[in-house]
C-alpha positions as CSV (number, residue, x, y, z in Angstrom):
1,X,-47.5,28.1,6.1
2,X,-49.8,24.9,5.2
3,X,-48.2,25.1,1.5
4,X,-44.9,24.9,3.2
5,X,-45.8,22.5,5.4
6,X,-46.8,20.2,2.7
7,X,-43.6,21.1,0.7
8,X,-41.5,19.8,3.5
9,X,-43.9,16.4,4.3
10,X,-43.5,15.4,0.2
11,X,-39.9,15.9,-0.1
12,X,-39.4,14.3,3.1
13,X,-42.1,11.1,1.3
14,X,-39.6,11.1,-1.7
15,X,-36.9,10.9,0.2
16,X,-37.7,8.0,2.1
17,X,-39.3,6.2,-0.7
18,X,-35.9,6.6,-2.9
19,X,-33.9,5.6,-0.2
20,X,-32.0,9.0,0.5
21,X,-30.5,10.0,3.5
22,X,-30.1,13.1,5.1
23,X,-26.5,12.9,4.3
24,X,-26.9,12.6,0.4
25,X,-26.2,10.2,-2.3
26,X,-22.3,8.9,-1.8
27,X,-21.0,7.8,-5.5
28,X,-19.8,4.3,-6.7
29,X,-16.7,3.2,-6.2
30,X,-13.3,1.3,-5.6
31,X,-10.8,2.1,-3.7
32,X,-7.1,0.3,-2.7
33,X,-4.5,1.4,-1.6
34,X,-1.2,0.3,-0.3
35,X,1.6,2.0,1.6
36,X,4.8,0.9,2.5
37,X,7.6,3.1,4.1
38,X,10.7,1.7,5.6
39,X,13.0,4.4,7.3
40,X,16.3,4.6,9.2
41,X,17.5,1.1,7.4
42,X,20.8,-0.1,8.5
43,X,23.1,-3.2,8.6
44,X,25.2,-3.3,11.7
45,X,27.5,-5.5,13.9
46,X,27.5,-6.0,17.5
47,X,30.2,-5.2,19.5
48,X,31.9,-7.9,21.6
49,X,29.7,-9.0,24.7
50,X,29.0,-5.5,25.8
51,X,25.3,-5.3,23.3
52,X,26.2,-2.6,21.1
53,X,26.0,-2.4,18.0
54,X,28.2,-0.2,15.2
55,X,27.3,0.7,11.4
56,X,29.2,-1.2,9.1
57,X,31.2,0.6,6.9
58,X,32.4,0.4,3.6
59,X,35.9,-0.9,4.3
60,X,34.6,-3.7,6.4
61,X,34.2,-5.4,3.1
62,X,37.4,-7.5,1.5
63,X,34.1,-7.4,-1.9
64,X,31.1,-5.6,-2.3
65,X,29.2,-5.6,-5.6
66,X,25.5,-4.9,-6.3
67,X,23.0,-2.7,-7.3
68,X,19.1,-1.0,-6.2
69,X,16.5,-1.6,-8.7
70,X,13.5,-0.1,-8.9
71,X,9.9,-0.9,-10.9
72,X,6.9,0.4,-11.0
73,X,3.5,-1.0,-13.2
74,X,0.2,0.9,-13.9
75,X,-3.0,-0.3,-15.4
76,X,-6.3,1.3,-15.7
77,X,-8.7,-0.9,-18.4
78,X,-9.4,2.4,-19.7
79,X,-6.1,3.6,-21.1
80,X,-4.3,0.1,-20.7
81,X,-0.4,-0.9,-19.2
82,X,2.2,1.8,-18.6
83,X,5.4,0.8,-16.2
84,X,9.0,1.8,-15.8
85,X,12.1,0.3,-14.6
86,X,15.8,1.8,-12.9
87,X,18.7,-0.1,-12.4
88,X,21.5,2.2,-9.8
89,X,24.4,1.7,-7.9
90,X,24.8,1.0,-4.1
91,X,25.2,4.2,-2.8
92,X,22.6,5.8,-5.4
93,X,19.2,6.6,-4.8
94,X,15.7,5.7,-6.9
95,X,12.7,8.2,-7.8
96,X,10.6,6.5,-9.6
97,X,6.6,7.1,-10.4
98,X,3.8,6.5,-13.2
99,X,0.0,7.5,-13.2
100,X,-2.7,7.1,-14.9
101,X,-6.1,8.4,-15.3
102,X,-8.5,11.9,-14.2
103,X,-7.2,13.3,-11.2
104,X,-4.5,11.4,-10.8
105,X,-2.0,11.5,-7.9
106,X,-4.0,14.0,-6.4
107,X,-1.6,13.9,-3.5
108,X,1.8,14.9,-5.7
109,X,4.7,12.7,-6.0
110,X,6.5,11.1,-2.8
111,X,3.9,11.9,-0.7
112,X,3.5,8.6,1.0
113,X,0.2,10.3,3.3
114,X,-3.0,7.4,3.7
115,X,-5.7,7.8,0.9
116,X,-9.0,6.9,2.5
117,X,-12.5,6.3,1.3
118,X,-14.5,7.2,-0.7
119,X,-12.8,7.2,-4.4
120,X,-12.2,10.3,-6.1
121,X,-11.4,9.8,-9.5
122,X,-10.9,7.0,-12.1
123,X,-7.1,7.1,-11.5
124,X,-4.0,4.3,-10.9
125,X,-0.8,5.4,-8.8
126,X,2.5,3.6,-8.8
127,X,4.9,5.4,-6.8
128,X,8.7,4.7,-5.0
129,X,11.3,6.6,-3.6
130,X,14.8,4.9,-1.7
131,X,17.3,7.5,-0.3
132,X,20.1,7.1,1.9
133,X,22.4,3.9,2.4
134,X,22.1,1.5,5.0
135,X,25.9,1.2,5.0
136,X,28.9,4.4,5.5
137,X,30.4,4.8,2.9
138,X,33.9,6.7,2.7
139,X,33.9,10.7,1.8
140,X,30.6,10.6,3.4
141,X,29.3,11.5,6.9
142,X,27.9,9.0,8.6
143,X,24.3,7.4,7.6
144,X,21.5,8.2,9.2
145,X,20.2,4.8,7.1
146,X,18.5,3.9,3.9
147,X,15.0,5.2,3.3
148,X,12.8,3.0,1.1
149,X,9.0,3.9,0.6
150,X,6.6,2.5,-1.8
151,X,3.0,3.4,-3.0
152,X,0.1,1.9,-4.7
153,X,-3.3,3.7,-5.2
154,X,-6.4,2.4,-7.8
155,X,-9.7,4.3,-7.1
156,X,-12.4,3.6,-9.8
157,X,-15.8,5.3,-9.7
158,X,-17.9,3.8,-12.0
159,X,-19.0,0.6,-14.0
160,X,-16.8,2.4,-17.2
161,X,-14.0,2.2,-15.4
162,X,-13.6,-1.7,-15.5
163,X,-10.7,-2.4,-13.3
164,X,-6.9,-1.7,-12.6
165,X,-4.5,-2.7,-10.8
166,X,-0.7,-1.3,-9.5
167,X,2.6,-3.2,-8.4
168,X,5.8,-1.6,-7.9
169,X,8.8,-2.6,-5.5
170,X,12.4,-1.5,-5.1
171,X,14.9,-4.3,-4.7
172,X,18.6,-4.0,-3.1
173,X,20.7,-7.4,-4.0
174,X,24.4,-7.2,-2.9
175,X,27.4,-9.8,-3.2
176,X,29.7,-9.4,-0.6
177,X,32.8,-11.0,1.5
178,X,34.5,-9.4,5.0
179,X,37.8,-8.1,5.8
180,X,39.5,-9.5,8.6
181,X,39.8,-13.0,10.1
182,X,36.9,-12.9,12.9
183,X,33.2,-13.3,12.3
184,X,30.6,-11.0,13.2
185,X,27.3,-11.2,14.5
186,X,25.1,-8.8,12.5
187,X,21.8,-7.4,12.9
188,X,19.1,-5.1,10.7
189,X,17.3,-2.3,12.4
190,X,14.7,0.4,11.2
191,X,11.9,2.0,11.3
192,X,8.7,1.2,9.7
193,X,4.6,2.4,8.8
194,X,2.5,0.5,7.0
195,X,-1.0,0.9,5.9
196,X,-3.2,-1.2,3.6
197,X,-7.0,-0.4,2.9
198,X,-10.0,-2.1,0.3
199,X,-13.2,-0.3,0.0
200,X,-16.9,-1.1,-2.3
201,X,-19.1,0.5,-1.5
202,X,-22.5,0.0,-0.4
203,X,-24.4,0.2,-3.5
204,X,-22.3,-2.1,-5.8
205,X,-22.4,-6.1,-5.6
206,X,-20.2,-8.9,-5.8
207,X,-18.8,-8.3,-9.1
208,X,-16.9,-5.4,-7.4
209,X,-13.8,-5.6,-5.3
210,X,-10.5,-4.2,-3.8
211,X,-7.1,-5.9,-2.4
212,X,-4.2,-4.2,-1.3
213,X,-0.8,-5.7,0.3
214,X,2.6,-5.2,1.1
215,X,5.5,-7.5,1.0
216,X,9.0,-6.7,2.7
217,X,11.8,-9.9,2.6
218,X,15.6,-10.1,3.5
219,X,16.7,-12.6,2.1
220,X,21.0,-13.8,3.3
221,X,22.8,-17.3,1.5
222,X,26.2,-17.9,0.4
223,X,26.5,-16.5,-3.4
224,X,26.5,-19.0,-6.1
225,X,25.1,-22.3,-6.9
226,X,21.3,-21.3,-5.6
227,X,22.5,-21.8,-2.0
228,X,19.6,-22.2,0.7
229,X,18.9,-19.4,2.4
230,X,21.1,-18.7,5.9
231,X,18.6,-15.9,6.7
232,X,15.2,-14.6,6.1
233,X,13.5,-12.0,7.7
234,X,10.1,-11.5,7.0
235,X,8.3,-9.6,9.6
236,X,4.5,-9.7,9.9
237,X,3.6,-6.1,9.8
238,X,5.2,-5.5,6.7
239,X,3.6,-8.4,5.2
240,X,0.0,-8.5,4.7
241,X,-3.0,-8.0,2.8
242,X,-6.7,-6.4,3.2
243,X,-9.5,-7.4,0.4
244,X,-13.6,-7.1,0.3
245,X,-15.5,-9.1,-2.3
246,X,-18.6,-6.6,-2.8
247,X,-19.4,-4.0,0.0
248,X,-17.3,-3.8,2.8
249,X,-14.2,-1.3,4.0
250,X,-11.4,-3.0,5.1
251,X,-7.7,-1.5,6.5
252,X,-4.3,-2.5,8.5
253,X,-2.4,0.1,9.9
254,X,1.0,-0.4,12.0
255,X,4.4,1.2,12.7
256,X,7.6,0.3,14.8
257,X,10.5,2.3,16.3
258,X,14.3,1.0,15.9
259,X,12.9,-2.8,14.9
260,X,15.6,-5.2,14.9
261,X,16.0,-9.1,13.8
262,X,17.7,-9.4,17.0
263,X,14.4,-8.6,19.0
264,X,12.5,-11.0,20.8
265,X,10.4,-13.6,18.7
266,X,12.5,-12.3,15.5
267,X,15.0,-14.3,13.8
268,X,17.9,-12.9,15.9
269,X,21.2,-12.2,15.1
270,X,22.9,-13.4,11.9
271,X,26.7,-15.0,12.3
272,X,28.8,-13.8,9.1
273,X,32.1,-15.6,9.0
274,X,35.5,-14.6,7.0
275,X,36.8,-16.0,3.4
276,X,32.9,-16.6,2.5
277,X,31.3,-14.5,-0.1
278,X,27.6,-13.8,0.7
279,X,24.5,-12.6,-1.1
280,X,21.9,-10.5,0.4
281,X,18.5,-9.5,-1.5
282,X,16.1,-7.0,-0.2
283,X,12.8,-6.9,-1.7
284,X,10.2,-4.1,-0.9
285,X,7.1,-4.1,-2.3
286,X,3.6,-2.7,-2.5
287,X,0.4,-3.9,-4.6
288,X,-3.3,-2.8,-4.9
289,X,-6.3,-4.2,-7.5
290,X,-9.7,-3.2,-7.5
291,X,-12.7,-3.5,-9.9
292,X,-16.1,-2.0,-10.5
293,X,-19.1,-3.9,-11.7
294,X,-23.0,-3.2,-12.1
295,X,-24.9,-1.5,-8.8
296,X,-26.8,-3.7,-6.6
297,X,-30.4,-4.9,-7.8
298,X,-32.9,-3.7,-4.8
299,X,-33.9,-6.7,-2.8
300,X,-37.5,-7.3,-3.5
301,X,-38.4,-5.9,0.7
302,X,-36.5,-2.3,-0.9
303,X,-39.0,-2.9,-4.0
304,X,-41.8,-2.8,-1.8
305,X,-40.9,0.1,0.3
306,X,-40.3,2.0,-2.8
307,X,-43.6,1.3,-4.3
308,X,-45.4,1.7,-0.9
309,X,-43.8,5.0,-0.3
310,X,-44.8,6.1,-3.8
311,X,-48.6,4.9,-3.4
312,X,-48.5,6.9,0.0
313,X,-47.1,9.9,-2.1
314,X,-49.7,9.5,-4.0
315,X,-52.4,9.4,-2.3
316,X,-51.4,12.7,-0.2
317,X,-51.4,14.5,-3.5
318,X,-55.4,13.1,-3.7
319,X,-55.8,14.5,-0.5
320,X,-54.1,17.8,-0.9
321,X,-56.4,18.5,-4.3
322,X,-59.7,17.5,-2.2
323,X,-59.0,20.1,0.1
324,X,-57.7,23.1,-2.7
Protein backbone atom coordinates (compact mmCIF):
# COMPACT_ATOMS: atom_id res chain seq x y z
CA UNK A 1 0.00 0.00 0.00
CA UNK A 2 2.87 2.62 1.13
CA UNK A 3 4.79 1.65 -2.34
CA UNK A 4 1.66 2.59 -4.00
CA UNK A 5 1.12 5.38 -2.25
CA UNK A 6 4.38 6.74 -3.14
CA UNK A 7 3.90 5.63 -6.82
CA UNK A 8 0.82 7.93 -7.02
CA UNK A 9 2.51 11.12 -4.89
CA UNK A 10 5.76 10.97 -7.62
CA UNK A 11 3.81 10.82 -10.76
CA UNK A 12 1.42 13.21 -9.41
CA UNK A 13 5.21 15.55 -8.46
CA UNK A 14 6.19 15.03 -12.25
CA UNK A 15 3.23 15.91 -13.38
CA UNK A 16 2.99 19.19 -11.81
CA UNK A 17 6.60 19.98 -12.28
CA UNK A 18 6.20 19.37 -16.35
CA UNK A 19 3.26 21.23 -16.51
CA UNK A 20 0.71 18.33 -17.34
CA UNK A 21 -2.75 18.33 -16.77
CA UNK A 22 -5.11 15.83 -15.94
CA UNK A 23 -6.44 16.12 -19.31
CA UNK A 24 -3.10 15.36 -21.28
CA UNK A 25 -0.77 17.02 -23.56
CA UNK A 26 -3.01 18.75 -26.54
CA UNK A 27 -0.65 18.90 -29.79
CA UNK A 28 0.54 22.06 -31.78
CA UNK A 29 -1.29 23.54 -34.18
CA UNK A 30 -3.16 25.86 -36.69
CA UNK A 31 -6.36 25.81 -37.59
CA UNK A 32 -8.73 28.17 -40.15
CA UNK A 33 -11.35 27.65 -41.51
CA UNK A 34 -13.94 29.35 -43.55
CA UNK A 35 -17.45 28.49 -44.63
CA UNK A 36 -19.72 30.14 -46.83
CA UNK A 37 -23.14 28.68 -48.04
CA UNK A 38 -25.64 30.68 -49.81
CA UNK A 39 -29.03 28.83 -50.46
CA UNK A 40 -32.47 29.44 -52.10
CA UNK A 41 -30.84 32.41 -54.39
CA UNK A 42 -33.20 34.22 -56.49
CA UNK A 43 -33.73 37.41 -58.60
CA UNK A 44 -37.32 38.56 -58.47
CA UNK A 45 -39.79 41.46 -59.31
CA UNK A 46 -42.40 42.87 -57.33
CA UNK A 47 -45.78 42.86 -58.27
CA UNK A 48 -47.57 46.22 -58.62
CA UNK A 49 -48.44 47.85 -55.16
CA UNK A 50 -49.83 44.77 -53.67
CA UNK A 51 -45.82 43.52 -52.13
CA UNK A 52 -45.37 40.48 -53.91
CA UNK A 53 -42.87 39.36 -55.48
CA UNK A 54 -42.62 36.75 -58.65
CA UNK A 55 -39.38 34.80 -60.08
CA UNK A 56 -38.17 36.19 -63.12
CA UNK A 57 -38.14 34.02 -65.81
CA UNK A 58 -36.16 33.50 -68.70
CA UNK A 59 -38.37 35.25 -71.29
CA UNK A 60 -38.49 38.33 -69.32
CA UNK A 61 -35.26 39.12 -70.92
CA UNK A 62 -35.25 40.95 -74.65
CA UNK A 63 -30.81 39.65 -73.94
CA UNK A 64 -29.22 37.52 -71.59
CA UNK A 65 -25.58 36.50 -71.87
CA UNK A 66 -23.11 35.24 -69.22
CA UNK A 67 -21.55 32.62 -67.52
CA UNK A 68 -20.61 30.97 -63.59
CA UNK A 69 -17.08 30.64 -63.01
CA UNK A 70 -15.57 28.85 -60.54
CA UNK A 71 -11.69 28.72 -58.82
CA UNK A 72 -10.25 27.13 -56.32
CA UNK A 73 -6.28 27.64 -54.93
CA UNK A 74 -4.36 25.26 -52.50
CA UNK A 75 -1.03 25.76 -50.85
CA UNK A 76 0.61 23.83 -48.18
CA UNK A 77 4.69 24.93 -48.00
CA UNK A 78 5.22 21.41 -47.92
CA UNK A 79 4.10 20.18 -51.32
CA UNK A 80 3.68 23.82 -52.75
CA UNK A 81 0.53 25.58 -55.18
CA UNK A 82 -2.09 23.37 -56.74
CA UNK A 83 -5.51 25.22 -58.10
CA UNK A 84 -8.16 24.73 -60.67
CA UNK A 85 -10.44 26.74 -62.62
CA UNK A 86 -14.27 26.18 -64.58
CA UNK A 87 -15.86 28.40 -66.83
CA UNK A 88 -20.05 27.17 -67.46
CA UNK A 89 -23.09 28.37 -68.71
CA UNK A 90 -26.04 30.10 -66.89
CA UNK A 91 -28.12 27.46 -66.21
CA UNK A 92 -25.08 24.95 -65.53
CA UNK A 93 -23.85 24.00 -62.31
CA UNK A 94 -19.90 24.02 -60.74
CA UNK A 95 -18.20 21.04 -58.63
CA UNK A 96 -15.17 22.00 -58.01
CA UNK A 97 -12.44 20.92 -55.24
CA UNK A 98 -8.54 20.41 -54.56
CA UNK A 99 -6.62 19.08 -51.45
CA UNK A 100 -3.63 18.77 -50.17
CA UNK A 101 -1.74 17.10 -47.61
CA UNK A 102 -2.16 13.87 -44.71
CA UNK A 103 -5.55 13.40 -43.91
CA UNK A 104 -6.98 15.57 -46.03
CA UNK A 105 -10.59 16.52 -46.42
CA UNK A 106 -11.37 14.33 -43.71
CA UNK A 107 -14.92 15.43 -43.98
CA UNK A 108 -15.48 14.21 -47.99
CA UNK A 109 -16.29 16.50 -50.70
CA UNK A 110 -19.32 19.04 -50.50
CA UNK A 111 -19.71 18.59 -47.04
CA UNK A 112 -19.93 22.17 -46.02
CA UNK A 113 -20.21 20.89 -41.85
CA UNK A 114 -17.98 23.45 -39.25
CA UNK A 115 -14.33 22.06 -38.59
CA UNK A 116 -13.49 23.06 -35.12
CA UNK A 117 -10.36 22.98 -33.03
CA UNK A 118 -7.89 21.34 -32.43
CA UNK A 119 -6.03 20.58 -35.93
CA UNK A 120 -5.87 17.16 -37.19
CA UNK A 121 -3.55 16.85 -39.80
CA UNK A 122 -1.03 18.89 -41.95
CA UNK A 123 -3.72 19.30 -44.63
CA UNK A 124 -5.18 22.46 -47.13
CA UNK A 125 -9.02 22.21 -48.36
CA UNK A 126 -10.40 24.25 -51.21
CA UNK A 127 -13.78 23.26 -51.91
CA UNK A 128 -17.14 24.80 -53.98
CA UNK A 129 -20.22 23.58 -55.19
CA UNK A 130 -23.25 26.13 -57.12
CA UNK A 131 -26.44 24.17 -58.10
CA UNK A 132 -29.63 25.46 -59.19
CA UNK A 133 -30.53 28.86 -60.96
CA UNK A 134 -31.69 31.78 -59.48
CA UNK A 135 -33.77 32.43 -62.53
CA UNK A 136 -36.74 29.87 -64.43
CA UNK A 137 -35.67 28.91 -67.22
CA UNK A 138 -38.06 27.31 -70.04
CA UNK A 139 -38.45 23.26 -70.12
CA UNK A 140 -37.75 23.47 -66.54
CA UNK A 141 -40.00 23.46 -63.42
CA UNK A 142 -39.81 26.19 -61.50
CA UNK A 143 -36.58 27.07 -59.28
CA UNK A 144 -36.43 26.47 -56.05
CA UNK A 145 -33.16 29.06 -56.46
CA UNK A 146 -29.42 28.92 -56.90
CA UNK A 147 -27.33 27.12 -54.32
CA UNK A 148 -23.79 28.43 -53.98
CA UNK A 149 -21.39 27.14 -51.08
CA UNK A 150 -17.81 27.62 -50.63
CA UNK A 151 -15.07 26.06 -48.30
CA UNK A 152 -11.70 26.76 -47.02
CA UNK A 153 -9.87 24.63 -44.37
CA UNK A 154 -5.76 24.84 -43.47
CA UNK A 155 -4.90 22.88 -40.31
CA UNK A 156 -1.08 22.60 -39.66
CA UNK A 157 0.31 20.70 -36.68
CA UNK A 158 3.74 21.28 -36.38
CA UNK A 159 6.71 23.74 -36.95
CA UNK A 160 7.53 21.38 -40.41
CA UNK A 161 4.57 22.25 -41.70
CA UNK A 162 5.43 26.04 -42.40
CA UNK A 163 2.32 27.59 -43.59
CA UNK A 164 -0.60 27.41 -46.15
CA UNK A 165 -3.06 29.12 -47.17
CA UNK A 166 -6.66 28.51 -49.46
CA UNK A 167 -8.90 30.90 -51.57
CA UNK A 168 -11.50 29.83 -53.83
CA UNK A 169 -14.85 31.69 -55.02
CA UNK A 170 -17.51 31.11 -57.63
CA UNK A 171 -18.50 34.08 -59.63
CA UNK A 172 -21.98 34.59 -61.69
CA UNK A 173 -21.51 37.83 -64.15
CA UNK A 174 -24.49 38.31 -66.59
CA UNK A 175 -25.32 40.97 -69.36
CA UNK A 176 -28.65 41.52 -69.72
CA UNK A 177 -31.72 43.88 -71.19
CA UNK A 178 -35.81 43.43 -70.44
CA UNK A 179 -38.67 42.76 -72.59
CA UNK A 180 -41.41 45.00 -72.42
CA UNK A 181 -41.79 48.78 -72.08
CA UNK A 182 -42.29 49.15 -68.13
CA UNK A 183 -39.69 49.04 -65.48
CA UNK A 184 -39.45 46.83 -62.71
CA UNK A 185 -38.53 46.98 -59.24
CA UNK A 186 -36.43 44.00 -58.41
CA UNK A 187 -35.21 42.48 -55.41
CA UNK A 188 -32.54 39.42 -54.30
CA UNK A 189 -33.62 37.04 -51.63
CA UNK A 190 -31.94 33.86 -49.99
CA UNK A 191 -30.87 32.06 -47.45
CA UNK A 192 -27.56 32.08 -45.88
CA UNK A 193 -24.81 30.33 -42.95
CA UNK A 194 -21.72 31.48 -42.46
CA UNK A 195 -19.00 30.45 -40.22
CA UNK A 196 -15.42 31.62 -39.82
CA UNK A 197 -12.89 30.31 -37.10
CA UNK A 198 -8.72 30.95 -36.22
CA UNK A 199 -7.13 28.83 -33.69
CA UNK A 200 -3.07 28.68 -32.05
CA UNK A 201 -2.82 27.21 -29.62
CA UNK A 202 -1.58 27.58 -26.34
CA UNK A 203 1.88 26.45 -26.50
CA UNK A 204 3.03 28.17 -29.69
CA UNK A 205 4.01 32.12 -29.87
CA UNK A 206 3.70 34.95 -31.99
CA UNK A 207 5.27 33.59 -35.00
CA UNK A 208 2.05 31.41 -35.36
CA UNK A 209 -1.23 32.47 -36.64
CA UNK A 210 -4.67 31.86 -38.37
CA UNK A 211 -7.28 34.21 -40.46
CA UNK A 212 -10.21 33.14 -42.04
CA UNK A 213 -12.93 35.34 -44.06
CA UNK A 214 -15.65 35.40 -46.33
CA UNK A 215 -16.69 37.86 -48.93
CA UNK A 216 -20.15 37.84 -50.75
CA UNK A 217 -20.84 41.12 -53.31
CA UNK A 218 -23.65 41.91 -55.89
CA UNK A 219 -22.54 44.06 -57.85
CA UNK A 220 -25.59 45.93 -60.72
CA UNK A 221 -24.24 49.00 -63.52
CA UNK A 222 -25.21 49.64 -66.98
CA UNK A 223 -22.75 47.28 -69.27
CA UNK A 224 -20.08 48.97 -71.04
CA UNK A 225 -17.70 51.73 -70.58
CA UNK A 226 -16.79 50.75 -66.71
CA UNK A 227 -20.18 52.35 -65.61
CA UNK A 228 -20.47 53.13 -61.73
CA UNK A 229 -22.13 50.86 -59.98
CA UNK A 230 -26.35 51.33 -59.76
CA UNK A 231 -26.28 48.60 -57.04
CA UNK A 232 -24.23 46.94 -54.51
CA UNK A 233 -25.18 44.73 -51.92
CA UNK A 234 -22.84 43.67 -49.61
CA UNK A 235 -24.31 42.35 -46.43
CA UNK A 236 -22.36 42.24 -43.20
CA UNK A 237 -22.75 38.64 -42.23
CA UNK A 238 -21.38 37.36 -45.25
CA UNK A 239 -18.52 39.63 -45.07
CA UNK A 240 -16.07 39.26 -42.41
CA UNK A 241 -13.05 37.97 -40.96
CA UNK A 242 -11.66 36.23 -37.66
CA UNK A 243 -7.64 36.12 -37.01
CA UNK A 244 -5.28 35.40 -33.77
CA UNK A 245 -1.68 36.50 -33.83
CA UNK A 246 -0.17 33.71 -31.42
CA UNK A 247 -2.59 31.87 -28.96
CA UNK A 248 -6.04 32.65 -29.06
CA UNK A 249 -9.37 30.82 -30.64
CA UNK A 250 -11.42 32.97 -32.49
CA UNK A 251 -15.02 32.33 -34.54
CA UNK A 252 -18.16 34.12 -36.25
CA UNK A 253 -21.04 32.16 -36.77
CA UNK A 254 -24.51 33.56 -38.36
CA UNK A 255 -27.50 32.48 -40.62
CA UNK A 256 -30.71 34.19 -42.11
CA UNK A 257 -34.00 32.96 -43.50
CA UNK A 258 -35.54 34.54 -46.85
CA UNK A 259 -32.96 37.73 -46.63
CA UNK A 260 -33.78 40.27 -49.03
CA UNK A 261 -32.08 43.80 -50.26
CA UNK A 262 -35.46 45.04 -49.82
CA UNK A 263 -35.38 44.49 -45.97
CA UNK A 264 -35.02 47.08 -43.56
CA UNK A 265 -31.48 48.91 -43.26
CA UNK A 266 -30.58 46.95 -46.75
CA UNK A 267 -30.11 48.70 -49.88
CA UNK A 268 -33.86 48.13 -50.93
CA UNK A 269 -35.21 47.60 -54.03
CA UNK A 270 -33.38 48.07 -57.33
CA UNK A 271 -35.48 50.02 -60.35
CA UNK A 272 -34.50 48.23 -63.78
CA UNK A 273 -35.87 50.20 -66.71
CA UNK A 274 -36.49 49.08 -70.52
CA UNK A 275 -34.12 49.59 -73.75
CA UNK A 276 -30.97 49.48 -71.14
CA UNK A 277 -28.63 46.64 -71.12
CA UNK A 278 -27.32 45.91 -67.63
CA UNK A 279 -24.55 43.98 -66.05
CA UNK A 280 -24.76 42.08 -62.90
CA UNK A 281 -21.61 40.32 -61.14
CA UNK A 282 -21.89 37.98 -58.21
CA UNK A 283 -18.93 37.24 -56.39
CA UNK A 284 -18.76 34.45 -53.57
CA UNK A 285 -15.90 33.82 -51.88
CA UNK A 286 -14.19 32.08 -49.00
CA UNK A 287 -10.36 32.39 -47.68
CA UNK A 288 -8.31 30.86 -44.80
CA UNK A 289 -4.17 31.24 -43.91
CA UNK A 290 -2.53 29.97 -41.13
CA UNK A 291 1.08 29.33 -39.98
CA UNK A 292 3.07 27.44 -37.48
CA UNK A 293 6.30 28.61 -35.86
CA UNK A 294 8.63 27.49 -32.89
CA UNK A 295 6.73 26.60 -29.29
CA UNK A 296 6.68 29.10 -26.65
CA UNK A 297 9.98 29.56 -24.57
CA UNK A 298 8.73 28.96 -20.71
CA UNK A 299 8.61 32.26 -18.93
CA UNK A 300 11.33 32.36 -16.41
CA UNK A 301 8.23 32.05 -13.22
CA UNK A 302 7.39 28.38 -15.34
CA UNK A 303 11.43 27.88 -15.18
CA UNK A 304 11.31 28.06 -11.58
CA UNK A 305 8.32 25.94 -10.86
CA UNK A 306 9.93 23.40 -13.00
CA UNK A 307 13.11 23.36 -11.28
CA UNK A 308 11.44 23.72 -7.83
CA UNK A 309 9.19 20.83 -8.50
CA UNK A 310 12.13 18.78 -9.67
CA UNK A 311 14.33 19.64 -6.41
CA UNK A 312 11.08 18.69 -4.40
CA UNK A 313 11.03 15.33 -6.46
CA UNK A 314 14.16 15.01 -5.46
CA UNK A 315 14.41 15.26 -2.33
CA UNK A 316 11.31 12.74 -1.61
CA UNK A 317 13.34 10.17 -3.36
CA UNK A 318 16.16 11.09 -0.35
CA UNK A 319 13.56 10.55 1.97
CA UNK A 320 11.99 7.39 0.53
CA UNK A 321 15.77 5.63 0.50
CA UNK A 322 16.34 6.85 4.38
CA UNK A 323 13.37 5.05 5.34
CA UNK A 324 14.04 1.47 2.90
Amino acid sequence: MNIIGKKSILTLTTAAALGVGAMGTAQAGSLAVSVLEVQNFLIQEQLGESGNFQTLNAGDFASLLGNNTGDVFAFLQSTGPTSDTIDVALDQGIDLGVCQGSNCLPFGPNDFSITTPPPTGNYVVSDNLLQGAAINFPGGPPTDGADASTRGDVSLLDEDAGSAQTNLGLNTTFNFALNGNQSRQIRFIFDYNTYLGAFVSNDLDTDSDASASSNWTVTVREAGNNAPPLFTWSPTDLNSTVSTTGPGDESFTASGTAFSSADPGQPGLLTLNPGVNYSITIRHTSLADASVGPAAVPEPTSIALLGGGLVGLAAMRRRAKKTA
